[in-house]
N, C-alpha and C positions, 0 to 999 in steps of 0.2 A: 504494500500500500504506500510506501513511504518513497519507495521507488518508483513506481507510478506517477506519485506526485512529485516529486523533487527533480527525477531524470527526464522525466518524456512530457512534462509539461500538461498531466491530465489533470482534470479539477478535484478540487475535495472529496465528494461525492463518488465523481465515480473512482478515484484513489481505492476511494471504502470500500466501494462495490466489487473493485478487482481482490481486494485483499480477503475480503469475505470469501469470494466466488474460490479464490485456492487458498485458501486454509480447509474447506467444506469438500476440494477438490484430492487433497492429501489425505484427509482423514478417509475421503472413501478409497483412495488408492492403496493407504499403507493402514489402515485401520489405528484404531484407539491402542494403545496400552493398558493392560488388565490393571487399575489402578487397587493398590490395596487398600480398604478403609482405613482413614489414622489409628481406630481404635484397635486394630489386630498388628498394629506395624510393631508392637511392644513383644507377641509371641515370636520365640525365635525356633520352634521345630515349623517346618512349611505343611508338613501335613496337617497338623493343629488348624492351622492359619488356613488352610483349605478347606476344614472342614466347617468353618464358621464362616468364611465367606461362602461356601457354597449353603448354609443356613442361612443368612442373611437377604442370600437372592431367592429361596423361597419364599421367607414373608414380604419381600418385595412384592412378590407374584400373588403372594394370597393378597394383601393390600391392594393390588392393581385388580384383582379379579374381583372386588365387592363391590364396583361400580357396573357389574352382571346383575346383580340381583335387583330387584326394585321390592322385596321382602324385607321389612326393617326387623323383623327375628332373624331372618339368614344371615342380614350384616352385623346385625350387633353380636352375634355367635364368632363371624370370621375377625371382627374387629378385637374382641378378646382372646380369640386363639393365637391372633399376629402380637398383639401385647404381651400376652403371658409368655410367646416364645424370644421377644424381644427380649425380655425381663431375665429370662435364660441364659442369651447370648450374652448380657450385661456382666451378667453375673458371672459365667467360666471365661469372659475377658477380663475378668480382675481375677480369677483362680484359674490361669492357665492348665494346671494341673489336673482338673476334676474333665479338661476336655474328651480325654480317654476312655472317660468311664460314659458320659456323656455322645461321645460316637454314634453309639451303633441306635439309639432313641434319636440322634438328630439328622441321621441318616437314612435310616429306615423308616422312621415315623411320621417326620416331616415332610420328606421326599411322599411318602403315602398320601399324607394327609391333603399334599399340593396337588398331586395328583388329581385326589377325587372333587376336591373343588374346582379345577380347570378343566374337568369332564362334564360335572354338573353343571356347570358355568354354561357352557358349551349347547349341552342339548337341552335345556330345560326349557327354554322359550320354543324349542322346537314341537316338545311333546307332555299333551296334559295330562298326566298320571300324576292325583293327587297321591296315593300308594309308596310313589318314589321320592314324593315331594316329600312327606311325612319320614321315610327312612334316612331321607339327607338330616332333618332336622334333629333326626334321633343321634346320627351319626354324628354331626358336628356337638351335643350335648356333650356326649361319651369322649368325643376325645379332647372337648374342652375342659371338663371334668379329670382326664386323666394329666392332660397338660397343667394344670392348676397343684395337681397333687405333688407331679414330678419337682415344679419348681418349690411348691413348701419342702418336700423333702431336700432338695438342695441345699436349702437357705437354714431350715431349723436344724438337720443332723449334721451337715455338711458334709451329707454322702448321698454321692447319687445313685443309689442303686434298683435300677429300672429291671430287670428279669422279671418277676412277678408282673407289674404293670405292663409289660410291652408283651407279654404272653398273654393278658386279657384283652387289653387291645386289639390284637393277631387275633383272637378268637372272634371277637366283636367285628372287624373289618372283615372277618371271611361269614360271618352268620349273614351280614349284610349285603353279603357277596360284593365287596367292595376288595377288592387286592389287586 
């Protein structure tokens, strides 16, 4: 832009315009850099670091996917499950060390969890089954419910230990035929 304007004698405006036009031009050519959040830049294993950024862009996506529903029980359901798993993330990025244990509930659960709301998201305005409507709703209780518990356990024992919890979940997700 500066070269625009200062070398070849183009005006402000369109300066701007050029410099706009290839910076927008570079980023699609060579793409973005995977920026890490400031708050994970403090973990120094990268698997750790991976596995919260890749949590992080799930409630991304559950938060981008409540603007699906026009149900104010469905949103207020995904809006505390994105909270409470926020409240998670806060939490093993000040105890790096509990991420381990942590893993395989943010991995498997979340990942699930994103899933079936960017399923239902999907085909629900397509298909009127109150039947499935009523199962999502049961579904996001239960695993809001089980989210709520994992994080008290976190914070009062300060042990995360999910087996039990994620083996009723597993059961719950498959009764509901959701997997």
């Amino acid at each position: 832009g500066l070269a625009a304007w200062f070398l070849t004698g183009y005006g402000l405006f369109a300066s701007v315009g050029l410099a706009v036009a290839s910076s927008i031009g570079a980023m699609m050519w060579y793409g973005l850099d995977h920026v890490v959040p400031q708050s994970f830049s403090d973990i120094e294993d990268e698997e750790q670091k991976q596995v919260l950024i890749n949590a992080e862009q799930a409630v991304f996506n559950i938060r981008k996917s409540i603007s699906q529903f026009s149900n104010q029980e469905l949103t207020g359901h995904l809006q505390r499950i994105a909270s409470t798993t926020q409240d998670i993330l806060s939490h093993l990025t000040e105890h790096p060390k509990k991420i381990n244990k942590a893993q395989r509930f943010l991995h498997h659960y979340l990942t699930a969890t994103e899933s079936v709301i960017s399923r239902y998201g999907v085909t629900h305005d397509k298909v009127e089954d109150k039947k499935l409507e009523q199962n999502f709703k049961q579904v996001l209780q239960n695993i809001e419910s089980v989210f709520k518990k994992q994080h008290h356990k976190l914070i009062e024992q300060d042990v995360f230990d999910l087996d039990v919890d994620i083996e009723v979940l597993n059961t719950l997700l498959e009764k509901q035929g959701i997997k």
